[in-house]
N, C-alpha and C positions, 0 to 999 in steps of 0.2 A: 348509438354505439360510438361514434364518431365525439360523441360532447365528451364521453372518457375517455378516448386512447389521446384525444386532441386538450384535454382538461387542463387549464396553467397551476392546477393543483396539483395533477396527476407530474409535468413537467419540473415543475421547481423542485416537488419532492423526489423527484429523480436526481436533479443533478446535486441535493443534499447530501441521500443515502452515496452516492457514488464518487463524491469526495475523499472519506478516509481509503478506498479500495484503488481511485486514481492518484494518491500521493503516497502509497504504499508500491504500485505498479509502476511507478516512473523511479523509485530506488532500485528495486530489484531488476530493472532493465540497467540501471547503471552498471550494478553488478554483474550481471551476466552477459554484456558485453566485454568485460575485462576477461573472463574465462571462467568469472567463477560460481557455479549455483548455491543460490542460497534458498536451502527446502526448508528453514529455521522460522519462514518470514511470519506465520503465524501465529508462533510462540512469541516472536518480538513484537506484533502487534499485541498481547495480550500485554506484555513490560509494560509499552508506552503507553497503553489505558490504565493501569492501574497506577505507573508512576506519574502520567499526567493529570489521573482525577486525585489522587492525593497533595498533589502541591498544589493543583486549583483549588484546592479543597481548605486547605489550610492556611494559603495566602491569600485567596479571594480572586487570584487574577490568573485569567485563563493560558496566558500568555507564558508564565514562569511555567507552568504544570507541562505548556510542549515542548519548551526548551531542555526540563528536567528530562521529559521522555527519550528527547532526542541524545542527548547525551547520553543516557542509561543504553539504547539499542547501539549507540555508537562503540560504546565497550563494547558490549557483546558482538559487535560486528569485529572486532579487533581481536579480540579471544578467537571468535571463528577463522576468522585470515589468518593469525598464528598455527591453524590446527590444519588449514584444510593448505596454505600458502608454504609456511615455513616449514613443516613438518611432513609437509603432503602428503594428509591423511583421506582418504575417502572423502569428497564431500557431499555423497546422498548422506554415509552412515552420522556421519558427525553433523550433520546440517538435520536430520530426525532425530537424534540424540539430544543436540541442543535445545528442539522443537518442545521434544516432551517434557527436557528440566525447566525450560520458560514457562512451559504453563504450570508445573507445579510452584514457580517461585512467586507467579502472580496471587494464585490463590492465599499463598503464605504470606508476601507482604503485607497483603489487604486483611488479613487475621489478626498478623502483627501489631497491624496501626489503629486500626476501626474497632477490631472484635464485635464479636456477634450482638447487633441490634437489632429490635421489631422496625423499625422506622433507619431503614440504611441514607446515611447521611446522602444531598443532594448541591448538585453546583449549576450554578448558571449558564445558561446552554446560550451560544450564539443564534441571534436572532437574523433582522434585515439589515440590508446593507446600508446604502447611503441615500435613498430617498425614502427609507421609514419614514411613516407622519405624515408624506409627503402629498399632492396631487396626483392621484392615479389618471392614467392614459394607457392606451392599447401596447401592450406590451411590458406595461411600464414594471413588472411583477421580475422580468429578467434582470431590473438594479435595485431588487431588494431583496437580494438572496444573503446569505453570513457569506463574513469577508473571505473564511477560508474557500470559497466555492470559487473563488476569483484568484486566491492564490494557486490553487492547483492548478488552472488552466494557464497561470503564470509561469508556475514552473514546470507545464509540458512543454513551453516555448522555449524557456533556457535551457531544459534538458539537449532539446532540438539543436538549438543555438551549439552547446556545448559538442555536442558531439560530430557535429558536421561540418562546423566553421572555424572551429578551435584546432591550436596546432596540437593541445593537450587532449582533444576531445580526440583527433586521429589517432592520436599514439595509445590510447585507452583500448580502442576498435581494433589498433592494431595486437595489443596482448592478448586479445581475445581471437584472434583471426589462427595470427602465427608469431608467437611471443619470439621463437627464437629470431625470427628476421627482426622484428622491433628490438629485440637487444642489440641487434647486430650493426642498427641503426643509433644506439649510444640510447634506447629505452631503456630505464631501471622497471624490467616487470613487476617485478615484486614492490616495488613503491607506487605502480600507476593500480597495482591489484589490491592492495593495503587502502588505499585513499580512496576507490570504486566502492569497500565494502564498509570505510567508514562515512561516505557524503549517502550512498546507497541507504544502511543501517539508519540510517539518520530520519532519512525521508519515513521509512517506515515506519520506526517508532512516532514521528508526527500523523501520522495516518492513523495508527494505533491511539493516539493522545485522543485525536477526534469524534469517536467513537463516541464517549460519554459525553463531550464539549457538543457535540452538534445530533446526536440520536436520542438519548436517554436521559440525560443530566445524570447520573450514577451507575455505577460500575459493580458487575454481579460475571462471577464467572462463568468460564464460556463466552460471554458477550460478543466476541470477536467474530463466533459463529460460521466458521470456514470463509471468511473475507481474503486473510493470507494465501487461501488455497486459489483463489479465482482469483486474488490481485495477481499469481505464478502463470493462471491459465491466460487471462490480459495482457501477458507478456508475450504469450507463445504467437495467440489473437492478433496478435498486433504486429508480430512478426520481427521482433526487435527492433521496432520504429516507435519514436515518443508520441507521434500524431494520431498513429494507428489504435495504438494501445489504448489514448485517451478516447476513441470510436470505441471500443468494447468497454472501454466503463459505462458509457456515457449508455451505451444499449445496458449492460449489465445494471445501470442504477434505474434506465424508465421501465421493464420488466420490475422490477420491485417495486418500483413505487406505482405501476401501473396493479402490482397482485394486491397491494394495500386497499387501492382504491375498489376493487371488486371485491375484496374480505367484507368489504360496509354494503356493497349494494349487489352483489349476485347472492344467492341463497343457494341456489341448483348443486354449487358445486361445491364437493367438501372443502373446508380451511385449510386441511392439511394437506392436499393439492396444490393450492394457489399456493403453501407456504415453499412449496419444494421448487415450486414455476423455475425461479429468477436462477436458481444455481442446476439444474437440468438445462435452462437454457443454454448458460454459460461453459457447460462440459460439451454440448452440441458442438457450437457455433466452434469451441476452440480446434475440438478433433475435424471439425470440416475445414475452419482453416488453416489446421496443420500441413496440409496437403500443399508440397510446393517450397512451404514455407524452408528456408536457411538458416538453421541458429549459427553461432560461430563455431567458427571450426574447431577451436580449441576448448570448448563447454566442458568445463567436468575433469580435463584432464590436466592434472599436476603439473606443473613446467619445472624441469630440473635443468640448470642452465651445463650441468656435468655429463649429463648423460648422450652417448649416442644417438645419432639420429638415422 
């Protein structure tokens, strides 16, 4: 029992699968640190798959297809800020609103561009890191993971950095806490909540790119498979901390990669059990860590810098 839960197959393909959900989860903490929920996140996961496997697709380089991503969720993060910041509109309503026109526009771009083939075109998926090819030694499987598995863990550290050592990183925590004292302090909220939901939007749609780039080599919708909904609950998980959060992926990715590895070699147990394991877990663990837990004080609610207090 122990050769599988302990497997460096079982391992690696953990911290694979939990890359696009850990650099989807450290955007939407940007965001909702600032005040603002973003419930859209996996309709814009579904953009930056389908806008990232298309220009990977058509240029050859995996790299253009996440930048294209990232840009594309960065609008649509900017539309939303416009809706839910300037206008203060509802942001559960307009953040599900949004949710469900992004994943009709995914299916449609990819109509659009590809149309209906038996053999759906494929792109090259990131492999091992930097000692591929190389001399294996005990352990040696943790520096041959793809390079994004190193970037995520890269950017829970700036995240980090950002938020807690940065005088821009306070003032961010501070819109989210109690905007009007941050303004009161010479804060422009609305410009630290604009640029929370376009650096945030951003990250996501990269998480969203990854999907096809690092799971499957091609893009079928759906794919995204409630990733955005558990990269939301890794946030709650995590308690609005980047370290934390990166701890509930990193559980969230070895439960799946731990259900994969029992799909090949348990029988006993139906597939569609093990397929459900990894996101039961993840609604567990978050509602038990909920308990306690402090989102910011200002979540959810509109800042009107006119209005009575």
């Amino acid at each position: 029992m122990w050769e599988i839960l302990l497997d460096k197959h079982v391992l690696s393909l953990a911290l694979i699968v939990s890359t696009p959900c850990l650099l989807a989860a450290q955007g939407e903490l940007l965001i909702e640190r600032s005040g603002v929920l973003n419930v859209a996140i996996e309709g814009m996961m579904a953009l930056g798959a389908v806008v990232g496997f298309l220009l990977a697709y058509y240029t050859g380089v995996n790299i253009i297809g996440i930048l294209a991503a990232m840009v594309a969720t960065g609008v649509v993060g900017v539309i939303l800020g416009y809706a839910v910041i300037s206008l203060r509109a509802s942001q559960l309503t307009t953040g599900l609103s949004l949710y469900v026109f992004l994943l009709g526009l995914s299916s449609l771009l990819y109509r659009l561009v590809v149309g209906l083939r038996f053999v759906p075109p494929k792109i090259a998926t990131y492999t091992g890191g930097w000692t591929e090819g190389g001399a294996a030694f005990p352990g040696s499987w943790i520096f041959n993971l793809p390079r994004p598995v190193y970037a995520a863990f890269l950017i829970t550290v700036l995240v980090h950095l950002f938020l807690f050592y940065t005088p821009m990183g306070l003032r961010l925590r501070a819109c989210g806490e109690n905007p009007r004292a941050a303004e009161g302090q010479g804060v422009n909220v609305f410009v630290m909540r604009y640029l929370s939901l376009l650096a945030g939007s951003m990250l996501i749609g990269a998480g969203g790119a990854l999907l096809p780039m690092m799971l499957t080599g091609t893009y079928t919708d759906m794919m995204v498979g409630g990733r955005g909904w558990i990269a939301l609950m890794l946030v709650i998980f995590g308690r609005w901390l980047p370290f934390r959060t990166l701890l509930g992926g990193l559980l969230f990715g070895y439960v799946e990669g731990l259900q994969y590895s029992l799909l090949l070699s348990v029988k006993t147990i139906p597939s569609q059990f093990l397929l459900m394991v990894p996101y039961l877990f993840v609604v567990i663990v978050a509602i038990l860590a909920y308990r306690g837990a402090q989102a910011p004080q200002s979540l959810m609610k509109p800042y009107d810098r006119e209005a009575r207090t």
